[in-house]
N, C-alpha and C positions, 0 to 999 in steps of 0.2 A: 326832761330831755326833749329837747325839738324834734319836730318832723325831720329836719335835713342832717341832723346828727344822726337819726338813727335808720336812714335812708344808706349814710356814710359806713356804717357799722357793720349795715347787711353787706353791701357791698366785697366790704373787705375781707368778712368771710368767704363771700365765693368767690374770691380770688385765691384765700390760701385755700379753701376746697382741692379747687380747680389743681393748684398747684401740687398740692400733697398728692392727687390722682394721678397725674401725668408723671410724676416722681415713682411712684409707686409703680406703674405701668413700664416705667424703661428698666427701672431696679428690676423685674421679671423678666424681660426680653434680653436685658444682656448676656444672663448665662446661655438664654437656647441660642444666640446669636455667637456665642462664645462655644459651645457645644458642635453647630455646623460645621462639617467639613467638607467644601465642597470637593468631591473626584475630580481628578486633573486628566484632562480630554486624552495625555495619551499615556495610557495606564494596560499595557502588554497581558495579556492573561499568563498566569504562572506556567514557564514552561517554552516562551515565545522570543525569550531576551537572551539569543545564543549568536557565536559563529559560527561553530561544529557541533553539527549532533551524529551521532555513532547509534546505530541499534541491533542488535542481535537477538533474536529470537530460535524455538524451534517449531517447525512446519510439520503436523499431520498431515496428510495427505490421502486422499484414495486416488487411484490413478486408472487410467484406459490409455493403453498404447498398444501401436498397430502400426504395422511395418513391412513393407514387400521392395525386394529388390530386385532387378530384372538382372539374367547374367545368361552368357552361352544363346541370345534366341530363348529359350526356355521363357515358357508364362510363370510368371514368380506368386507365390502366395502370398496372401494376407494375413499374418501373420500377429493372432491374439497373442501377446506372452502372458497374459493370468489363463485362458484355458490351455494355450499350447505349450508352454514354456513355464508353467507354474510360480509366477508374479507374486511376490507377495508386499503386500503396503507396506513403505516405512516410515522414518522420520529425517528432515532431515534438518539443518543450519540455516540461517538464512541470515545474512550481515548488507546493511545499508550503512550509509556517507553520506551525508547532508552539508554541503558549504555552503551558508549564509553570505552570498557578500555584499547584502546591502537590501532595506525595506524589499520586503516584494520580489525577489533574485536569488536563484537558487539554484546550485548544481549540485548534481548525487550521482553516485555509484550507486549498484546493487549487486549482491553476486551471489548465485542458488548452486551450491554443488549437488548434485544428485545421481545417484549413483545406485542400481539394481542389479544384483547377480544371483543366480538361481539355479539349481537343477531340474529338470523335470522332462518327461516321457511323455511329446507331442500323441495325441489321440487317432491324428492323423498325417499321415505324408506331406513334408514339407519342403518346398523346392525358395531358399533364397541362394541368392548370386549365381544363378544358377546349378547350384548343388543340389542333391537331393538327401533330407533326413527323413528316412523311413520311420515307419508307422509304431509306435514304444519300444524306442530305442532312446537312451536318457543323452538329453542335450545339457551342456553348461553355457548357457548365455548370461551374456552383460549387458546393459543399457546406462552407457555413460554421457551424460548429459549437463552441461555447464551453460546454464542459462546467466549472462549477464546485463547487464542494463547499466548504459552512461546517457545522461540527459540535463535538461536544464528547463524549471520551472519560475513562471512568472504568473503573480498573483496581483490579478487587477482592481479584485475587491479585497479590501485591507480593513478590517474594524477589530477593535480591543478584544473581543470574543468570537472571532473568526475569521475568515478569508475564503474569496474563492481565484482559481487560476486556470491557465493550460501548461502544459508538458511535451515540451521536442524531445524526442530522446531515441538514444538507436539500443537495440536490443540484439544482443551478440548472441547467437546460438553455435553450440558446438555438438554434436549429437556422433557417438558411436556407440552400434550394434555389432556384437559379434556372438555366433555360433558356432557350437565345439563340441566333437564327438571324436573321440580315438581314429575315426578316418575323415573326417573334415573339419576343417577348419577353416572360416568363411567372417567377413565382417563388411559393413559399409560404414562410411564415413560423412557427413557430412556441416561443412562449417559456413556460414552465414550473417555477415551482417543486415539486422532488417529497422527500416526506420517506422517510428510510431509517432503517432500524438494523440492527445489524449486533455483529460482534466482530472481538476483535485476539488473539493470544496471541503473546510473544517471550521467544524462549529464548535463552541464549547457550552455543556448543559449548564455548568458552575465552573471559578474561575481555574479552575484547577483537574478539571476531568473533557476531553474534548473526543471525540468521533469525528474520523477521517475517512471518506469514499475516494477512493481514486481510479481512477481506468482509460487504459490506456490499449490501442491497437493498430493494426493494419491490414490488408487486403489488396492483395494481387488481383487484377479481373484475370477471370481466363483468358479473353481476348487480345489481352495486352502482351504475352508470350505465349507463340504457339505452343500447346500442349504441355502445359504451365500455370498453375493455380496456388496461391499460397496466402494464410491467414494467422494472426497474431494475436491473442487480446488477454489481455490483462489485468485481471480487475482484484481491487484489494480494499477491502471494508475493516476496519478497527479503530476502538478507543485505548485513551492513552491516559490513566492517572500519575499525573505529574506532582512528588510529594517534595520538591523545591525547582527552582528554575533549573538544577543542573542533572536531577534524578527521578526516573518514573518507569513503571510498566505498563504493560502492550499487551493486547489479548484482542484478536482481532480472525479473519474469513477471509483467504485470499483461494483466488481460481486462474489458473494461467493454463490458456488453450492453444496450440500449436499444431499447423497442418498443411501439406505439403502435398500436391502433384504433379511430378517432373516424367513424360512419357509417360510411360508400366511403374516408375517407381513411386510410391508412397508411401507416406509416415504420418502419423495422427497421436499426437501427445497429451494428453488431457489430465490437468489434477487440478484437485481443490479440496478443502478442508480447512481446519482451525489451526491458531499458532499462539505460541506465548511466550515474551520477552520479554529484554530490557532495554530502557532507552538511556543513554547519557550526555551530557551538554556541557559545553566550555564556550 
């Protein structure tokens, strides 16, 4: 066999070498290339792909309220209802409205009924509306309180596992006290719309379980109406396990603070505590 024959020989093997390797090499890479799937950029966290969401929960609460009315000239008391008026914590409903109408846009309802009625034997002499309730003599008071909230949210930051926004929204308060004794019978009244803003931001730890901060407020300066002060704020922390886009629950810390100085009259409404519900989606 010649030099140049077997020059041609070698050759040729490392060509089918060569060939069988690169053959072999793509025959392995097809399937992981076949396997890839790459995530498609706008892929909603479960939970996020709705028009309407609906939620209802109920709200533990502890609560501090304090109330004085001025009536007749008379200096009105201050007026604890858990030491004077024997307050007792309850629970109550709490139902939200969400309309989706479109990436990023959002409006909602909220509506808090709350409602405390109690007997109990003030410690001490109590002058509202100018009435006077002597010193344990058993009062039946009510604190009826209908907190609502109409608004509209816009969410600037927008990504597959969260969002952050702000919130315009007016917050409707309706507030009545009344006190009652077989010789008096006394109440105040008062209704208000008050406007807020505020912010939201929600993150999701996994695609499927997200934590919402939201809070929302206002503030009257004293100087802006003479002998006039008045404060809003609203803050509401919980997560959401969402077990399809259309159903999920809620367990979540909300605080809602409310306070009022109009003259001699005032009212300080404070509650916060845990809550647990349900969310639904169409």
């Amino acid at each position: 066999m010649t030099n140049q024959l077997k020059t041609n020989l070698r050759e040729i093997r490392l060509y089918v070498y060569a060939g069988l390797s690169i053959a072999l090499m793509l025959g392995a890479a097809a399937p992981a290339r076949a396997q890839f799937q790459p995530r498609p950029l706008n892929d909603p966290a479960t939970g996020e792909s709705y028009h309407i969401e609906g939620a209802a929960n109920f709200w533990i609460p502890t609560a501090d309220m304090f109330v004085s009315s001025e009536g007749l000239e008379q200096t009105p008391t201050l007026i604890d209802f858990k030491k004077d008026l024997g307050l007792q914590d309850q629970r109550f409903a709490n139902l939200r409205l969400v309309l989706k109408a479109s990436s990023g846009n959002k409006f909602f309802f909220q509506y808090t009924p709350i409602l405390y009625t109690q007997t109990g034997a003030a410690p001490r002499t109590i002058v509202f509306n100018g009435q006077r309730y002597p010193v344990n003599v058993p009062v039946n008071s009510t604190l009826d309180w209908k907190a609502y909230r109409i608004g509209y949210e816009y969410d600037f930051v927008k990504m597959n596992r969260g969002y952050g926004g702000f919130i315009v929204e007016a917050k409707y308060t309706d507030v009545r006290v009344e006190l009652k004794t077989p010789a008096v019978d006394e109440f105040a009244h008062a209704q208000a719309p008050i406007p807020a803003l505020g912010g939201v931001v929600r993150v999701y730890a996994v695609p499927n379980i997200s934590i919402t901060a939201e809070v929302t407020g206002f503030k009257l300066p004293e100087k802006l109406v003479k002998n006039t002060s008045a404060h809003y704020v609203d803050f509401d922390i919980y997560g959401t396990l969402n077990f399809t886009d259309n159903l999920g629950v809620q367990g979540g810390y909300r605080s809602l603070d409310i306070g009022y100085v109009i003259k001699t009259d005032t009212g300080s409404f404070t509650m916060k505590g845990p809550y647990i519900g349900v969310v639904a989606r169409y």
